[in-house]
C-alpha positions in Angstrom: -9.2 0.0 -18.1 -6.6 2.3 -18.8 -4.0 2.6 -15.9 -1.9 6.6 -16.2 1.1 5.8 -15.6 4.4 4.6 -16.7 4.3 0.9 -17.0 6.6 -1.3 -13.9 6.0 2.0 -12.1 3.5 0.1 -9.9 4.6 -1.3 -6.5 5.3 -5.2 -6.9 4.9 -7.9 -4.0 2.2 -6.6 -1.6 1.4 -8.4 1.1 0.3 -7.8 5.0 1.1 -10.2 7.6 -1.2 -9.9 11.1 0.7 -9.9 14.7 -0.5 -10.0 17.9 -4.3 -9.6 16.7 -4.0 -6.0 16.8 -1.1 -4.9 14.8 -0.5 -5.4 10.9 2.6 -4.8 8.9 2.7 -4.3 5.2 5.4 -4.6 2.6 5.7 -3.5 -1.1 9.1 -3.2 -3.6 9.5 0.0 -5.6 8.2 -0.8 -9.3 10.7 -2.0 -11.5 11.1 0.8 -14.0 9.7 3.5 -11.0 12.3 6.7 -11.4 14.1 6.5 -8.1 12.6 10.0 -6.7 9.2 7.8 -7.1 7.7 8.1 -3.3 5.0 5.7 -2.8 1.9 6.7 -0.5 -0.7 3.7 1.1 -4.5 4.1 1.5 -6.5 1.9 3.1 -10.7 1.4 3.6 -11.5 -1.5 6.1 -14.6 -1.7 4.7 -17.4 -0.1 1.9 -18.6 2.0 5.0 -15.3 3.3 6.8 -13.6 6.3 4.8 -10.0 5.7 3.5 -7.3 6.5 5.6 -3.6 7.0 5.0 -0.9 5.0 6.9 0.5 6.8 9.8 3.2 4.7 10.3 5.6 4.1 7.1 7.9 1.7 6.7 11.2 3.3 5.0 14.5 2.0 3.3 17.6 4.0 3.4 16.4 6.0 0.4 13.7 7.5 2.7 11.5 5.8 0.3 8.1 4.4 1.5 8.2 0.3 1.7 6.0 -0.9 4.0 3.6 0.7 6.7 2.7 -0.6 10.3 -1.0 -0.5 11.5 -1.9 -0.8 14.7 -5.8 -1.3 17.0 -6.9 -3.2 13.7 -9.9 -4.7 13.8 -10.8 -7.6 11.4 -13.9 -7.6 10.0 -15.8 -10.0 7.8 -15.7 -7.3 4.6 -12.7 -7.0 2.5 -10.4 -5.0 3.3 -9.6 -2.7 0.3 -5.5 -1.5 -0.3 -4.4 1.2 -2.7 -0.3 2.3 -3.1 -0.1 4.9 -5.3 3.3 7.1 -5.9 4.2 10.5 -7.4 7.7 11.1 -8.9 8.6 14.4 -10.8 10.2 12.5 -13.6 6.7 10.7 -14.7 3.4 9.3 -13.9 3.3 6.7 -11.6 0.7 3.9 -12.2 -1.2 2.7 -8.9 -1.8 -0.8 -7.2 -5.3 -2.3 -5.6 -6.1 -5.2 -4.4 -9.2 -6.4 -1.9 -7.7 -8.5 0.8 -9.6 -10.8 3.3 -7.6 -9.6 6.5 -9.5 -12.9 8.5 -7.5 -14.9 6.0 -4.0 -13.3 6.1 
């Protein structure tokens, strides 16, 4: 497939780590060659059947740049949870990230 976007735009490192049960923290680092007004924007689906929903608690660095999000009342289910970070910078297109994650196994 053909991703728009400028390549090492993408975030790098993804990964959630479950606390508690109930509460779920997410990190990402800024794309290597993202411009540095790139602002990055997480989506998630818990499962085919759920709609997406954006993160309403972001995780930012001293840029004010989105890094990370905190979810909380998460339920795990048996489906794969499905992640999308995508960004928007003035200076270019920025290519997105996906990935299906078994939150049962995190």
């Amino acid at each position: 497939p053909v991703f728009a976007g400028m390549n090492g735009s993408a975030i790098e490192n993804f990964s959630c780590v479950i606390y508690n049960i109930f509460l779920m923290n997410c990190t990402w680092q800024a794309g290597r060659d993202a411009p540095a007004d790139t602002q990055y924007f997480l989506y998630w689906q818990k499962s085919r059947d759920e709609e997406k929903m954006e993160c309403e608690l972001y995780i930012k660095d001293e840029n004010c740049r989105n890094m990370g999000c905190i979810f909380q009342n998460v339920s795990i289910g048996i489906e794969k949870a499905y992640f999308l970070v995508n960004g928007s910078s003035k200076a270019s297109l920025i290519q997105f990230y996906d990935e299906y994650i078994d939150l049962y196994k995190v």
